[in-house]
N, C-alpha and C positions, 0 to 999 in steps of 0.2 A: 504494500500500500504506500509506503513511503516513497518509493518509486516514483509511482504515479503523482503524488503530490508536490515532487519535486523534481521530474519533466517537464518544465515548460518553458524554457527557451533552448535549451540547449540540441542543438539536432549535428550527425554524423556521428564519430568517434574518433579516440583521439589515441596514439600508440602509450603502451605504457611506457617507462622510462625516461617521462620527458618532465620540464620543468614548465608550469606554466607563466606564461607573463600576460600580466593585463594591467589596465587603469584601478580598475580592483575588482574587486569578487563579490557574489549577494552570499548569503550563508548557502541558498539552493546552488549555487555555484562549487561551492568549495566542497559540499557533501557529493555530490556528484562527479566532482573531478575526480576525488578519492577512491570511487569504485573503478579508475580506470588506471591502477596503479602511477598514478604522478608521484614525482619522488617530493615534488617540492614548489612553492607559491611564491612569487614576486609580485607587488603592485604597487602601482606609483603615491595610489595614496590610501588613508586610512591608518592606525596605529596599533599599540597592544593590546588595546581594549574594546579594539573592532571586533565584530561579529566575526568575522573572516576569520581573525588572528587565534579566537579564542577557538574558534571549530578546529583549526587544523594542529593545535595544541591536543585538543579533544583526541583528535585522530592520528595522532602523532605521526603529523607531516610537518616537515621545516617551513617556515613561513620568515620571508622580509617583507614588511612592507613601509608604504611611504618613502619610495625611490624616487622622486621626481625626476622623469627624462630617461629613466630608466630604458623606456621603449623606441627610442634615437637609438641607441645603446648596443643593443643587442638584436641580432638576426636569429631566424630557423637554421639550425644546426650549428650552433657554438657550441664550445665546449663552456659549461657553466659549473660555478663551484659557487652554495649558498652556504652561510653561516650563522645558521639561526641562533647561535647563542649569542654572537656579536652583532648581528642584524648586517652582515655583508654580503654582498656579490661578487664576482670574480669572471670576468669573460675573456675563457680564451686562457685558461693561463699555466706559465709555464713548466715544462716538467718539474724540474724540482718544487715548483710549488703543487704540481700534483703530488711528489710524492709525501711530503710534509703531509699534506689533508689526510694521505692513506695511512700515515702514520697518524694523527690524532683520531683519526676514524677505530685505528684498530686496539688503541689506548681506550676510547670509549668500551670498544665493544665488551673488553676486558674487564674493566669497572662491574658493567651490566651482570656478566659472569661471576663476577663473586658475588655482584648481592642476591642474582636468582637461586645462590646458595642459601641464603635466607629466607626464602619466600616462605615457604612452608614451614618455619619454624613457628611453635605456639608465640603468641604477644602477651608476655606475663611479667609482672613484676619480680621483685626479689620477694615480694614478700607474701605473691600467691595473686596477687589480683590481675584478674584477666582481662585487657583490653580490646573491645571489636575496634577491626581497624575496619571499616567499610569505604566505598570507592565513593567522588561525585560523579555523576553519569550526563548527558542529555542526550544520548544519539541510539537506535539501537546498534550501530556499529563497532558500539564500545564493548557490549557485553561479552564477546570472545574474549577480546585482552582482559577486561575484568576478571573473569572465571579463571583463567589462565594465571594472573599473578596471587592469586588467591583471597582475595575479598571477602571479609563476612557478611557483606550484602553490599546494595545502594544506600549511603546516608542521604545523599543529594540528589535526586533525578529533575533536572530543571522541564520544564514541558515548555518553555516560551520555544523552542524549536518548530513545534508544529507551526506554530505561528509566523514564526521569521520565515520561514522555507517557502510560505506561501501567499498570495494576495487578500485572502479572507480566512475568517476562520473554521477550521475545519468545523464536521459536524459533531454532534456528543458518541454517534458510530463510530466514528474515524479515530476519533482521541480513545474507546474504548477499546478499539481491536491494538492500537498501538501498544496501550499499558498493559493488556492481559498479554501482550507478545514477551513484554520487558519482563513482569510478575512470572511469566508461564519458565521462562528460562534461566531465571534465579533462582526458582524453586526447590529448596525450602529455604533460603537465606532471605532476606527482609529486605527492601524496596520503600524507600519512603519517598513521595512526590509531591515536589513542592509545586504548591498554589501559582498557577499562571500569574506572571510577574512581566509586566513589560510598561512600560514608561521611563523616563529618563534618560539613562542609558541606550536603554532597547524601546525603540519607538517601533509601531507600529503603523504603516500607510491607511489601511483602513480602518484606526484607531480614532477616536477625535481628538482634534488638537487641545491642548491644555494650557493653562499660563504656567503652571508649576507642575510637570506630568513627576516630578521626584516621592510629591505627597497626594500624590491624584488618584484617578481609576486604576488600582492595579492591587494586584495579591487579593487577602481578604477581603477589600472591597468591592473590587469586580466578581470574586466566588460569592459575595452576601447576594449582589448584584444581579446575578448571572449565574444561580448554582446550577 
């Protein structure tokens, strides 16, 4: 279903192993490049706390964005090196700076390796008390990785996705079959979903406009509003 609701501009296909560049990305953009293995997101504008940024963190894909001119810059078929930790690009660049990147890349990968030695260790005090670590969610595309690093459930499931992904709002169907999909494949570990939130930050186009959307129609009051 999400599929579907997040088809709608995008038409052809695109090879995997590519880097995509654009002016930016809607969230339906970025959830959907993802299923076509992209390694990685540039855009000329937008920032951390974009929609964009935050999804492909979600989905853990490297993301730069706010490159102004960026796309002057760069042709189809360069060789590209993105650095999401330092927010850089690289076009085109030299062996030895290729081989440097394949060196911190394989330093990373290492890191990663001793703490999935940990994964599965109980989370307990010294002195007996037992910690749930549970994951934040908003995507179903998370829940492989979730399950896999071992999670005692979802503390966080944001739902304003359905909503960013799309021009209106879905129907009480559509948000139903989403959440028993999430619920059905955690099961029996606990899933908690927080109360549709969008204002301020996360605005809405079919939302009405607000003079202060920070203290407005959103959370509790849109669910009193709108249960």
């Amino acid at each position: 279903m999400l599929r579907n609701l997040q088809l709608r501009r995008l038409t052809g296909t695109i090879e995997g192993g590519r880097i995509i560049f654009s002016r930016r990305l809607t969230p339906a953009d970025t959830v959907l490049f993802s299923r076509y293995n992209v390694l990685g997101y540039v855009t000329e504008t937008g920032g951390m706390t974009s929609h964009a940024a935050i999804i492909s963190r979600s989905l853990n894909i490297p993301a730069v964005v706010a490159v102004p001119g960026i796309l002057n810059e760069v042709h189809d078929g360069d060789l590209v090196i993105i650095d999401g930790y330092k927010g850089l690009v690289y076009i085109n660049p030299s062996d030895a700076h290729l081989a440097e990147c394949r060196k911190k890349i394989a330093e990373i990968e290492n890191v990663t390796r001793k703490l999935e030695t940990l994964r599965d260790l109980r989370c307990e005090t010294r002195d007996g008390q037992v910690i749930e670590l549970a994951a934040n969610a908003e995507f179903v595309e998370e829940i492989d990785y979730i399950q896999q690093q071992g999670a005692d459930g979802i503390g966080l499931y944001r739902t304003e996705h359905l909503y960013l992904l799309r021009e209106e709002f879905p129907s009480e169907e559509e948000q139903f079959m989403v959440y028993h999909e999430i619920a059905g494949r955690m099961h029996p570990k606990p899933v908690i979903f927080r109360v549709f939130d969008i204002g301020g930050d996360k605005v809405l186009d079919s939302s009405a406009r607000e003079g202060n959307p920070f203290m407005g129609w959103r959370g509790i009051r849109l669910l009193l509003d709108q249960p």
